[in-house]
MDTraj code that builds the backbone (N, CA, C; nanometers):
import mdtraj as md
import numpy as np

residues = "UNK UNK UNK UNK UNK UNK UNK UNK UNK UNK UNK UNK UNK UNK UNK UNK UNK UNK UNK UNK UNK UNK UNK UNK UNK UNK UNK UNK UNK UNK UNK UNK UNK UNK UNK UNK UNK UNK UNK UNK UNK UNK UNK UNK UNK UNK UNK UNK UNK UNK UNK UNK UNK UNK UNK UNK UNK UNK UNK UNK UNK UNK UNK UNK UNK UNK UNK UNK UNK UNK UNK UNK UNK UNK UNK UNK UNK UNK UNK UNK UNK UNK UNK UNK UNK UNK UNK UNK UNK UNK UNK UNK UNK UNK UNK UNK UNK UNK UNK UNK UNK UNK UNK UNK UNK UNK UNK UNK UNK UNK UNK UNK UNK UNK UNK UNK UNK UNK UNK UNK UNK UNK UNK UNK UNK UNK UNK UNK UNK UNK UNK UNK UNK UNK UNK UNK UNK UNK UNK UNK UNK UNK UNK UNK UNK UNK UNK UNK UNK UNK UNK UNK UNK UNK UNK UNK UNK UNK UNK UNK UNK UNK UNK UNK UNK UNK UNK UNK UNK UNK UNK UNK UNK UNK UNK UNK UNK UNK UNK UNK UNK UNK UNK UNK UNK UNK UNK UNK UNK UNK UNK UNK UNK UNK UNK UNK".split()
xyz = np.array([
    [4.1283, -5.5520, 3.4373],
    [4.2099, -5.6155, 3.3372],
    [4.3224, -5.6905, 3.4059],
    [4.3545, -5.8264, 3.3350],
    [4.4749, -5.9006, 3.3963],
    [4.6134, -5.7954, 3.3931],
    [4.7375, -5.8339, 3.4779],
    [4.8279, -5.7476, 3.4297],
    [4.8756, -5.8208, 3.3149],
    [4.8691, -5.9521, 3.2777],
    [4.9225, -6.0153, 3.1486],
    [4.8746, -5.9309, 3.0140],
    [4.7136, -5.9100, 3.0456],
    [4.7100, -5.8149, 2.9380],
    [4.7536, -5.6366, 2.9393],
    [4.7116, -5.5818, 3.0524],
    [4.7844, -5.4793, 3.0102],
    [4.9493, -5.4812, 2.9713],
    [5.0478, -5.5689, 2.9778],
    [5.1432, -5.5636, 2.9473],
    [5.1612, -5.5554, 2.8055],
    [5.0600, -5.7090, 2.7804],
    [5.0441, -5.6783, 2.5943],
    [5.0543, -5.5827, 2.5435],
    [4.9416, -5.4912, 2.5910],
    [4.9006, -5.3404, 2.5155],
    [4.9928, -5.2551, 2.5881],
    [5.0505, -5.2437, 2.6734],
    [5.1904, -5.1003, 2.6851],
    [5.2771, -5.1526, 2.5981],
    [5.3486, -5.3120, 2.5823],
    [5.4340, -5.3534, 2.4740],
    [5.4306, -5.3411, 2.3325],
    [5.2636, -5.3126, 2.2946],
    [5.2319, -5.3566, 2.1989],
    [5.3024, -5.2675, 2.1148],
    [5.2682, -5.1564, 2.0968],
    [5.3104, -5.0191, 2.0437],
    [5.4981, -4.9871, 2.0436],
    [5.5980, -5.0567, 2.1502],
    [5.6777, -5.0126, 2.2035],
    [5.7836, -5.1270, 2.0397],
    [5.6702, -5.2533, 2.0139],
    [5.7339, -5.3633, 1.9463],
    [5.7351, -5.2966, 1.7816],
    [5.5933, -5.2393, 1.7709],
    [5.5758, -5.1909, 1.6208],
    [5.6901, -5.0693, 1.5758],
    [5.7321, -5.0246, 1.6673],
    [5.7963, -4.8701, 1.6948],
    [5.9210, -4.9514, 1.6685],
    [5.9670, -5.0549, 1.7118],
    [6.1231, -5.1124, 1.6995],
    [6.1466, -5.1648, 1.5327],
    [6.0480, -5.2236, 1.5329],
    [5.9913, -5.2924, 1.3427],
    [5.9885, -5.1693, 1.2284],
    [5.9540, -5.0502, 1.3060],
    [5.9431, -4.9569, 1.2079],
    [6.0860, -4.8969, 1.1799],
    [6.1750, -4.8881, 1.2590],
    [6.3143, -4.8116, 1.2673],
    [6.3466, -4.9153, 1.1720],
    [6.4544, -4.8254, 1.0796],
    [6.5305, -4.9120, 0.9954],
    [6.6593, -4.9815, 1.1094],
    [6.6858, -5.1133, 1.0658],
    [6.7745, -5.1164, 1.0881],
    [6.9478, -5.0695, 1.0828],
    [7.0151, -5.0193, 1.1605],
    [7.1586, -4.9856, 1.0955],
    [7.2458, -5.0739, 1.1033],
    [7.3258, -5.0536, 1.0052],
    [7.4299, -5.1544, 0.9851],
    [7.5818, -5.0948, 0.9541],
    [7.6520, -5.1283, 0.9635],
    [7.7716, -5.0548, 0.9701],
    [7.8612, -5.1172, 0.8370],
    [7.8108, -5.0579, 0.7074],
    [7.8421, -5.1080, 0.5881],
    [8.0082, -5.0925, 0.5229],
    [8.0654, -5.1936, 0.5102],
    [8.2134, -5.1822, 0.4114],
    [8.1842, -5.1908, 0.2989],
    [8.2749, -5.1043, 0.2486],
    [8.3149, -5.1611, 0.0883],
    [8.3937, -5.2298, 0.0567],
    [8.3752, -5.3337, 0.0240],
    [8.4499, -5.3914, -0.0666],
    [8.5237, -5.3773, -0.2030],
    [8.6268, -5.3164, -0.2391],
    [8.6744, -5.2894, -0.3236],
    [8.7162, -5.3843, -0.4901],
    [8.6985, -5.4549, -0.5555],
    [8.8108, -5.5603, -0.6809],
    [8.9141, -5.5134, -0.6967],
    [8.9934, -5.5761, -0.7307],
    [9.0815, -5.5364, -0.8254],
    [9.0555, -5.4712, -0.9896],
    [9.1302, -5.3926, -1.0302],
    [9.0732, -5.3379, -1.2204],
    [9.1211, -5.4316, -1.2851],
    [9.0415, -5.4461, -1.3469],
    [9.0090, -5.5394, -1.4844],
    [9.1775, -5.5512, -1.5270],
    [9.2257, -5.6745, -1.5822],
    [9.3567, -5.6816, -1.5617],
    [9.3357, -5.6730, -1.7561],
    [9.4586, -5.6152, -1.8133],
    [9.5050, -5.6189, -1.9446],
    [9.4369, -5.7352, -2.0144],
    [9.4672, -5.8220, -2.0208],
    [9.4491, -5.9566, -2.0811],
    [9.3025, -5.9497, -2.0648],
    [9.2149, -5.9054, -1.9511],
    [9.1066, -5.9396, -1.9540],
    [9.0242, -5.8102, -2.0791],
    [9.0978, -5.6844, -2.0592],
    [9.0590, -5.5726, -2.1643],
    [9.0729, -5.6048, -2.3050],
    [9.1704, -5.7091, -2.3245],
    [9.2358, -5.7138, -2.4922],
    [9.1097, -5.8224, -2.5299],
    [9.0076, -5.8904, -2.4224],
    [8.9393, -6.0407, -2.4519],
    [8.8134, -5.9161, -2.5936],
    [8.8304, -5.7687, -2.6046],
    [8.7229, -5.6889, -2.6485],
    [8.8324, -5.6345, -2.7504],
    [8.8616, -5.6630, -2.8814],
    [8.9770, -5.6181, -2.9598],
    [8.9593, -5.4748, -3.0269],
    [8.7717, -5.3858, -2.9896],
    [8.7696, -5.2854, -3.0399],
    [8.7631, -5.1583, -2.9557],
    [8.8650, -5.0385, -3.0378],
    [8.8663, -4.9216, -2.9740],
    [8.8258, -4.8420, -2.9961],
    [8.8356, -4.7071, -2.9322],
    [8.7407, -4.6004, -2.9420],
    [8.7508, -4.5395, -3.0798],
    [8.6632, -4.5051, -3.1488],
    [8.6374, -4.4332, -3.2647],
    [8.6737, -4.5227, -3.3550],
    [8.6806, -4.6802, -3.3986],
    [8.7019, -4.7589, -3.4570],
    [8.5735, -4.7596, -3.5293],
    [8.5685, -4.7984, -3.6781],
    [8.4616, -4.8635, -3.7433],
    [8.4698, -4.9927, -3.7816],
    [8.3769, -5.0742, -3.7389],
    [8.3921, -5.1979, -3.8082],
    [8.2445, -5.2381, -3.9016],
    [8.2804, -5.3170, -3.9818],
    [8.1870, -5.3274, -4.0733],
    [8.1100, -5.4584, -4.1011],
    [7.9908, -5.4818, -4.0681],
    [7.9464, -5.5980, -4.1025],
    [7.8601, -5.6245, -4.2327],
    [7.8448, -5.7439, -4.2796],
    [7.7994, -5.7432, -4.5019],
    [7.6767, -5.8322, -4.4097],
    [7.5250, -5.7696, -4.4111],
    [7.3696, -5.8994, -4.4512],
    [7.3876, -5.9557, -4.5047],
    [7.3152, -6.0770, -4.5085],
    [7.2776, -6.1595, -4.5923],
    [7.1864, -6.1501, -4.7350],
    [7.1447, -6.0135, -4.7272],
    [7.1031, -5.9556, -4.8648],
    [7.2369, -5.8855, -4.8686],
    [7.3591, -5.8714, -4.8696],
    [7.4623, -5.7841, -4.9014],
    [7.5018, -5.6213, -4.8894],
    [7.3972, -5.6000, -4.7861],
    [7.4063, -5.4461, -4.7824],
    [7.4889, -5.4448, -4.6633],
    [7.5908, -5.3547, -4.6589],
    [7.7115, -5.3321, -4.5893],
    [7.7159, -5.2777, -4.4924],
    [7.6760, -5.2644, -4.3372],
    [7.6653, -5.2060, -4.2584],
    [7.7900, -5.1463, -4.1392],
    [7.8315, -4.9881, -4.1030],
    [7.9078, -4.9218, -4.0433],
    [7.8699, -4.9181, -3.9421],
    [7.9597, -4.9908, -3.7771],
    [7.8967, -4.9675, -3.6835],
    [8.0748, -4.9002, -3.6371],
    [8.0246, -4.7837, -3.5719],
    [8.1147, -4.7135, -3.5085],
    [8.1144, -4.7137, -3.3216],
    [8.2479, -4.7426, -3.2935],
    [8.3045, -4.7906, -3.1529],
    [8.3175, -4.6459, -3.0736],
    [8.2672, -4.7010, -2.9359],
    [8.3284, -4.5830, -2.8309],
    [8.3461, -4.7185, -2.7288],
    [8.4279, -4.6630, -2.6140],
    [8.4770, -4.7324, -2.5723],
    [8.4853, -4.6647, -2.4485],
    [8.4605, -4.7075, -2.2849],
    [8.4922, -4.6751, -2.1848],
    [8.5052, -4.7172, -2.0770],
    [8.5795, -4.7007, -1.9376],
    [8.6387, -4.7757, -1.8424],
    [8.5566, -4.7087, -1.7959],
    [8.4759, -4.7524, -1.6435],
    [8.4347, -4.6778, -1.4959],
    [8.4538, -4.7440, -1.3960],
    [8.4160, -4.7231, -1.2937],
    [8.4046, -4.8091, -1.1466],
    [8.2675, -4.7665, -1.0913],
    [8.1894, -4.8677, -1.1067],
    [8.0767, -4.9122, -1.0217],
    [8.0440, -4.9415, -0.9212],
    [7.9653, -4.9396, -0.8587],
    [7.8933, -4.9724, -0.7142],
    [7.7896, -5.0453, -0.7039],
    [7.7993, -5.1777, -0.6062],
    [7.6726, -5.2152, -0.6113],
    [7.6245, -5.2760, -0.4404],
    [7.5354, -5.2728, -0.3813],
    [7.5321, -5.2328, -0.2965],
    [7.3778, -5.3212, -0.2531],
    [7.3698, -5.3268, -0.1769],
    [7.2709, -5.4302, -0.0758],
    [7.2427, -5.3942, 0.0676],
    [7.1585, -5.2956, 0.0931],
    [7.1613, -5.2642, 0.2493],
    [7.0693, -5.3365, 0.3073],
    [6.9822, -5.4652, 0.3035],
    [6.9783, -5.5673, 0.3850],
    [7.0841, -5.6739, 0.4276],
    [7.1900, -5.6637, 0.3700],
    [7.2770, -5.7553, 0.3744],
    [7.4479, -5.6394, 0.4007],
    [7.3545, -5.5256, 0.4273],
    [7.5294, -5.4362, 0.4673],
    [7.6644, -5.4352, 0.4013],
    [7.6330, -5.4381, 0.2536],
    [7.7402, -5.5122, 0.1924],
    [7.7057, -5.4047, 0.0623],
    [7.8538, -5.3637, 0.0249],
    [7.8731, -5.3111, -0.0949],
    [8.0056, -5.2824, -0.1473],
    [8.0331, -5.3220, -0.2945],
    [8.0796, -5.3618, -0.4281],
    [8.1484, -5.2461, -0.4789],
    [8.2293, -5.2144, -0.4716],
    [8.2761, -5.1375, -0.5979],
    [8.4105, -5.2149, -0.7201],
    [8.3549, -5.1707, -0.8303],
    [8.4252, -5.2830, -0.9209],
    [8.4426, -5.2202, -1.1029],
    [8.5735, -5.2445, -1.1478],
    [8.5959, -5.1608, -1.2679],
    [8.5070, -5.2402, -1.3440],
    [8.3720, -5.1861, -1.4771],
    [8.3400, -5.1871, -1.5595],
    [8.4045, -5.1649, -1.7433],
    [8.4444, -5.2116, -1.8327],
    [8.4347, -5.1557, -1.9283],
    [8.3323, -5.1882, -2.0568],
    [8.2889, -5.1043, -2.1156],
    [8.1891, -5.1058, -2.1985],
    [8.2150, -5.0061, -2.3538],
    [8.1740, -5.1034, -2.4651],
    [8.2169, -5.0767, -2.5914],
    [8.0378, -5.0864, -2.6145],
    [8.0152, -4.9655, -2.7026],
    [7.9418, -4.9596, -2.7517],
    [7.9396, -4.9052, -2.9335],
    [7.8772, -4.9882, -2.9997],
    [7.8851, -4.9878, -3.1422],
    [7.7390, -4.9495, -3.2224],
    [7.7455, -4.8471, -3.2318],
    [7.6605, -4.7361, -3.3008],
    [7.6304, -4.7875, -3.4488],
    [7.5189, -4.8577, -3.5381],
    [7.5147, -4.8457, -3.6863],
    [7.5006, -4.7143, -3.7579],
    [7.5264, -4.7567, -3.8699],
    [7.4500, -4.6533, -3.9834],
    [7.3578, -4.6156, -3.9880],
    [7.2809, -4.7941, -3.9996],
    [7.1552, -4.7560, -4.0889],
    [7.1002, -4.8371, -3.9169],
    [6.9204, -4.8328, -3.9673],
    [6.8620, -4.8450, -3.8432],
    [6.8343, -4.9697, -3.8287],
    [6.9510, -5.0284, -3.7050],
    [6.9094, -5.1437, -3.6386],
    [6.9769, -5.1611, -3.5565],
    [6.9474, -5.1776, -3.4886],
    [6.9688, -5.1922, -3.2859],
    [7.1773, -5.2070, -3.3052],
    [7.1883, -5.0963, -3.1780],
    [7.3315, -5.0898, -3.1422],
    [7.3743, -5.2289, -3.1036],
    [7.5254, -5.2741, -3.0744],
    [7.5693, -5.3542, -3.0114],
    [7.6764, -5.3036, -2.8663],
    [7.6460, -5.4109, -2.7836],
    [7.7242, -5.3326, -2.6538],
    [7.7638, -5.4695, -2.5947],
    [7.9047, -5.4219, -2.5996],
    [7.9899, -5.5266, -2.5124],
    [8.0329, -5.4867, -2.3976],
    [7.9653, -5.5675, -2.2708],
    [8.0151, -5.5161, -2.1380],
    [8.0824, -5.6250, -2.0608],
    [8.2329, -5.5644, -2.0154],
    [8.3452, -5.6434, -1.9331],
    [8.2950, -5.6164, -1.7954],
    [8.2706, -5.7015, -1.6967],
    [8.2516, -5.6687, -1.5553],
    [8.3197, -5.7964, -1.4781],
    [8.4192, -5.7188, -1.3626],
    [8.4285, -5.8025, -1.2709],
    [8.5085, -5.7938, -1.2065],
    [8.6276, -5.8382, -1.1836],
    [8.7085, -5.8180, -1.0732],
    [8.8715, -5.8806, -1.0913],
    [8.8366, -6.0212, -1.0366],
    [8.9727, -6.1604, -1.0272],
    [8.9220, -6.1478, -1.1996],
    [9.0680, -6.1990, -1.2374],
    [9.0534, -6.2537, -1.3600],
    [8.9621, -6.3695, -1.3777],
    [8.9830, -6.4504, -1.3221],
    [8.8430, -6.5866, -1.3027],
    [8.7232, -6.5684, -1.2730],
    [8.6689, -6.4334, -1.2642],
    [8.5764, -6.4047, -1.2213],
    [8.4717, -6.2927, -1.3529],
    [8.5929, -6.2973, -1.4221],
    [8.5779, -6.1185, -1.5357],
    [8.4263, -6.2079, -1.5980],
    [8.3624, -6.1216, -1.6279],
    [8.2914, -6.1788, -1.7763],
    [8.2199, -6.0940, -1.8656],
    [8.2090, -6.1466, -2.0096],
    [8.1817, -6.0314, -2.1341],
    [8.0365, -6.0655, -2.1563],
    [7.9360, -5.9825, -2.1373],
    [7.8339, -5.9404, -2.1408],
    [7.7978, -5.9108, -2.2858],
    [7.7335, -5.9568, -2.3827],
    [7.6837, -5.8890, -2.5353],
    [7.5669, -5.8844, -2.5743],
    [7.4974, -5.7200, -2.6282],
    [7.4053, -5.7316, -2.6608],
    [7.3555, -5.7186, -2.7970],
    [7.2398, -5.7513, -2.8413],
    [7.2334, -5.7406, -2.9410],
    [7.0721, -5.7523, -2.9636],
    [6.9728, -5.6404, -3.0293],
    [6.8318, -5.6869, -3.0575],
    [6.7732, -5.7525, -2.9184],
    [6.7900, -5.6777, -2.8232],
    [6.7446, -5.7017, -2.7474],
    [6.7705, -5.8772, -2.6476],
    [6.8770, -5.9011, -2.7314],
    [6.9347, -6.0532, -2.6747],
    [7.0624, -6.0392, -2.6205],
    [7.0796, -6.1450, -2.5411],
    [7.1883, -6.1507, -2.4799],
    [7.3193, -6.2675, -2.4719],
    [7.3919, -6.2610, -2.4827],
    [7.5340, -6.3676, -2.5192],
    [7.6236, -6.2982, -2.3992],
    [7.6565, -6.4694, -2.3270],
    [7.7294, -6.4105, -2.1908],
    [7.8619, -6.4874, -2.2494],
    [7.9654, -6.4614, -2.2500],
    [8.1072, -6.5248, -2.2594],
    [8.1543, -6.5124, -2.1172],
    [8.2336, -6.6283, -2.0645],
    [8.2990, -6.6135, -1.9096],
    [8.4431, -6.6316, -1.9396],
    [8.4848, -6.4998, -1.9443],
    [8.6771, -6.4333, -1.9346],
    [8.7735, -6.5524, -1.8429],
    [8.6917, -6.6246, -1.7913],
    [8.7790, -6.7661, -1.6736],
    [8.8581, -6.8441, -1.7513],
    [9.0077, -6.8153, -1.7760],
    [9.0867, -6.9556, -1.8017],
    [9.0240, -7.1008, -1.7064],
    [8.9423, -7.0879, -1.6438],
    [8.9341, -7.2097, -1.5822],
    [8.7905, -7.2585, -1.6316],
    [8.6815, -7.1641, -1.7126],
    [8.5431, -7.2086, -1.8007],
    [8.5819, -7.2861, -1.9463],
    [8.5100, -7.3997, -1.9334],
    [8.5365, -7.4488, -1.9991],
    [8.4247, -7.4369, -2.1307],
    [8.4706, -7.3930, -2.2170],
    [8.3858, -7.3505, -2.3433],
    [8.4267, -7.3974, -2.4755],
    [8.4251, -7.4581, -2.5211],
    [8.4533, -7.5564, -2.6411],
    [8.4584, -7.4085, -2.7543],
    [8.5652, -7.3909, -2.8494],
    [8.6114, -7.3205, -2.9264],
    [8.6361, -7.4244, -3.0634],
    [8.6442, -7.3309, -3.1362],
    [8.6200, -7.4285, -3.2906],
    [8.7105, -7.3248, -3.3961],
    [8.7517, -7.3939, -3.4926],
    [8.7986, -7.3001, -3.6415],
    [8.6861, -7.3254, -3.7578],
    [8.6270, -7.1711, -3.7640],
    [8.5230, -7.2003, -3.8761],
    [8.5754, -7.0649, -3.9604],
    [8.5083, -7.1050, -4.0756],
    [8.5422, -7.0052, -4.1739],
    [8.4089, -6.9946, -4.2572],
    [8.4066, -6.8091, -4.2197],
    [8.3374, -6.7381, -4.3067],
    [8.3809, -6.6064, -4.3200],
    [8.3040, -6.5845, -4.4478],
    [8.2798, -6.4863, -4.5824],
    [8.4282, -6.5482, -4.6698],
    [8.4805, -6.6478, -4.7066],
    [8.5981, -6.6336, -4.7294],
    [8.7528, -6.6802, -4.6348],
    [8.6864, -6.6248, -4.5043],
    [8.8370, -6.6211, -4.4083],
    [8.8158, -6.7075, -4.2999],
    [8.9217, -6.8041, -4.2804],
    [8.9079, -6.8586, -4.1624],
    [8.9698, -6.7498, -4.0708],
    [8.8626, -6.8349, -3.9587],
    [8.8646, -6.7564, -3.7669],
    [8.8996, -6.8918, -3.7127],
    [8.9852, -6.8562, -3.6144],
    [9.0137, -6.9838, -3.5113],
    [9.0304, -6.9456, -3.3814],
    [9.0082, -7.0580, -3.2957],
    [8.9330, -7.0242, -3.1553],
    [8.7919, -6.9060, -3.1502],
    [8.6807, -6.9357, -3.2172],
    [8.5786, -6.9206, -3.2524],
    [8.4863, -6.9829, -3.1553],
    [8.3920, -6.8733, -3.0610],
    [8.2703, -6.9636, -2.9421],
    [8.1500, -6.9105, -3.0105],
    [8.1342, -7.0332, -3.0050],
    [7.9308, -6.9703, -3.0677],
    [7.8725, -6.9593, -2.9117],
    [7.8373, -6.8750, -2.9624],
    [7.7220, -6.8289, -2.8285],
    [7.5746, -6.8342, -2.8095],
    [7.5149, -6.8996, -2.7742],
    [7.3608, -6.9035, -2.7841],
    [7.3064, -6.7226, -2.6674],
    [7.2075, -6.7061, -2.7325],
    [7.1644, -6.6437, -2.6461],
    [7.0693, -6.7182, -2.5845],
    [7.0364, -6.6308, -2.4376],
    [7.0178, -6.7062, -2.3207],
    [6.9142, -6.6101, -2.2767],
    [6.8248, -6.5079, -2.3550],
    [6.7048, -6.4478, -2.2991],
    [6.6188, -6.4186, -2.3940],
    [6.5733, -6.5268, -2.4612],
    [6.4522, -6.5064, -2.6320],
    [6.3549, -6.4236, -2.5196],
    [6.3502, -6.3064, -2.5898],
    [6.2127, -6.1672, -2.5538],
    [6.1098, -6.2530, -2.5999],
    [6.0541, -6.3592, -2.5597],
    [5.8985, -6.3734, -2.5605],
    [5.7940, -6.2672, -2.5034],
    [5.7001, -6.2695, -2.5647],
    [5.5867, -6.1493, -2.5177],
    [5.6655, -6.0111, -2.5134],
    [5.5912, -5.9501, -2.4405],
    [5.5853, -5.8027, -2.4521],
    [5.5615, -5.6828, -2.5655],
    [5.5383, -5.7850, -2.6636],
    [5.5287, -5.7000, -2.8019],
    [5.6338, -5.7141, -2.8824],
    [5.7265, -5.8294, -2.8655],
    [5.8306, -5.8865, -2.9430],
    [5.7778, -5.9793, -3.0753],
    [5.8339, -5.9425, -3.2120],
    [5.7906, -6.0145, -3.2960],
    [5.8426, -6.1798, -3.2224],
    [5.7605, -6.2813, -3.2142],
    [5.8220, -6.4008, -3.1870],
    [5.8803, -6.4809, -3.3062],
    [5.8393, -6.3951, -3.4282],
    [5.9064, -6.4579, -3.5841],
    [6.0346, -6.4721, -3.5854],
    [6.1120, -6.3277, -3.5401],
    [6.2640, -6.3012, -3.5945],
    [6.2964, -6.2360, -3.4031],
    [6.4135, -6.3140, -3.4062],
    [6.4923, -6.2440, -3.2715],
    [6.6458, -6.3367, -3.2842],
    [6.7106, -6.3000, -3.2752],
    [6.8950, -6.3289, -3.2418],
    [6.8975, -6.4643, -3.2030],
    [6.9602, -6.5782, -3.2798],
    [6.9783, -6.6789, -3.2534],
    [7.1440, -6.7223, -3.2064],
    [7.2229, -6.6621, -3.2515],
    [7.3649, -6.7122, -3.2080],
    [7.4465, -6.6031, -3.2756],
    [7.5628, -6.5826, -3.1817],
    [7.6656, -6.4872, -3.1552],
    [7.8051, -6.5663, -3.2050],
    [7.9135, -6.5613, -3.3348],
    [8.0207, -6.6188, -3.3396],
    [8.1377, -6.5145, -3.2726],
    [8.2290, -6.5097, -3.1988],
    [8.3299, -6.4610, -3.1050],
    [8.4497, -6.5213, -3.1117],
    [8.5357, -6.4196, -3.1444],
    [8.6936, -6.4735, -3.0834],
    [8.7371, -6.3254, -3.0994],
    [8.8621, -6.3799, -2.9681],
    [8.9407, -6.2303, -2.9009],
    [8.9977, -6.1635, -2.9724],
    [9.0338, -6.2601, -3.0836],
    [9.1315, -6.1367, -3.2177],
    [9.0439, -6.0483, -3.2843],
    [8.9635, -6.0933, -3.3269],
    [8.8435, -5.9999, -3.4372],
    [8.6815, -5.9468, -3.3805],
    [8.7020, -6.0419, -3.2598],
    [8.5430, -5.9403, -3.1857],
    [8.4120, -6.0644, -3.2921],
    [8.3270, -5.9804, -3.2685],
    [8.1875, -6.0533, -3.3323],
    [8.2287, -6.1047, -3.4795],
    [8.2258, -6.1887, -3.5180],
    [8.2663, -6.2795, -3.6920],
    [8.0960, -6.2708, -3.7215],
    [8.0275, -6.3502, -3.6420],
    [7.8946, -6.3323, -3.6868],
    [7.7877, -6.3837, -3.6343],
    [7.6564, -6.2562, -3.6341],
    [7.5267, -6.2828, -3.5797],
    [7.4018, -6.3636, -3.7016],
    [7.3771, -6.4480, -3.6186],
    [7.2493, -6.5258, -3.7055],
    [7.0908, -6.5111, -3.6534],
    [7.0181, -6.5212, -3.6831],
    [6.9144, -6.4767, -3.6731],
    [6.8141, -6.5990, -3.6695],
    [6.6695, -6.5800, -3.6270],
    [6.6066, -6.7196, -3.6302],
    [6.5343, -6.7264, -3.7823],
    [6.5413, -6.6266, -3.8162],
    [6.5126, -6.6695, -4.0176],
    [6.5865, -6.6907, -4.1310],
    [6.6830, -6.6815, -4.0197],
    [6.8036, -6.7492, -4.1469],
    [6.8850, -6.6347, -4.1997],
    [6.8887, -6.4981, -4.1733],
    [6.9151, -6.4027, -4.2091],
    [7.0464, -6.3666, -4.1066],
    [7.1667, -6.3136, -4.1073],
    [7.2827, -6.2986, -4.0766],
    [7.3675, -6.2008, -4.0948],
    [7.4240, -6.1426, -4.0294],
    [7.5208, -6.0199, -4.0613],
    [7.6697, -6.0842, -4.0249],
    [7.7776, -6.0648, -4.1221],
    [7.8910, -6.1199, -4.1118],
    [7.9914, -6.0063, -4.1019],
    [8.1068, -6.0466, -4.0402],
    [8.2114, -5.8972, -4.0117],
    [8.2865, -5.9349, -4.1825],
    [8.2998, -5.7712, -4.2415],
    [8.2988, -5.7677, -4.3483],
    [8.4606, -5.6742, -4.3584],
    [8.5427, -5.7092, -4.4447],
    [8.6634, -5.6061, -4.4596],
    [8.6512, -5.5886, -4.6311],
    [8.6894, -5.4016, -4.6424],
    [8.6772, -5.4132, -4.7877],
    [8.8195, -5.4374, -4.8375],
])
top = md.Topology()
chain = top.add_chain()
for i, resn in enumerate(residues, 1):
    res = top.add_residue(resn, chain, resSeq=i)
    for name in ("N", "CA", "C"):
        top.add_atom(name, md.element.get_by_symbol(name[0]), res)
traj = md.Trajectory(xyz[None], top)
């Protein structure tokens, strides 16, 4: 045998053996700053709060608030890099049976915060950035004007998987004083925030 090839084959094994070891990396955390006030008040509901939204057939629905702060981790060990960062999350429980709502604050810099909303399986992103520019409006419904009002499209229609493609969440109305004003639907059907 050449020595070119036996070198191959003593190397060969010595290369797979280096490929197999994980690499180490000598990982920091990176810490944020907590969610600053102003960015907490952008979610106007608190814990054990009820708020009430009226259908569009008029039946009156009780969704009850919990409310909580954590600090998260997020983390990437190909890239040696990991996140820790204050979360808060409001979650709104109904009465009667139809999908919870959950508002999640994540982020860090104030320019950076953003409000996460779910709903029926859809999603409405609002960005907390004095510097995003999002066109706000004064509209009025059930009765009451709302001002500085963002409609929100959602931005993940559940096609497939066993999703009716008839009816799913078409738009989210929002402002910081009163929280959700109102969800519309793609059949025309709507739940509005309701005060008795």
């Amino acid at each position: 045998m050449k020595p070119k090839k036996i070198l191959y084959f003593v190397s060969l094994p010595f290369i797979f053996l280096l490929q197999a070891c994980p690499f180490v990396c000598n990982t920091e955390t990176k810490t944020l700053p907590p969610l600053s006030d102003s960015v907490l008040a952008s979610v106007p509901y608190s814990r054990n709060e009820k708020v009430l939204f009226k259908h569009s057939s008029g039946h009156v629905i009780t969704f009850n608030c919990s409310r909580e702060k954590k600090l998260e981790t997020w983390s990437c060990e190909e890239c040696c890099d990991k996140t820790e960062y204050e979360t808060d999350l409001t979650e709104m429980q109904p009465d009667y049976p139809i999908s919870a709502i959950t508002l999640y604050i994540v982020g860090g810099e104030d320019d950076e915060a953003n409000l996460q909303i779910r709903f029926a399986s859809e999603s409405f992103e609002l960005p907390l950035s004095h510097k995003a520019v999002i066109p706000a409006d004064s509209l009025q419904f059930g009765g009451r004007m709302f001002y500085k009002v963002y409609q929100l499209a959602a931005y993940n229609y559940n096609y497939g998987y066993g999703v009716n493609h008839e009816l799913y969440t078409d738009s989210l109305y929002y402002n910081f004083e009163n929280g959700i004003i109102k969800i519309t639907m793609t059949n025309g059907e709507y739940f509005e925030l309701y005060e008795e």
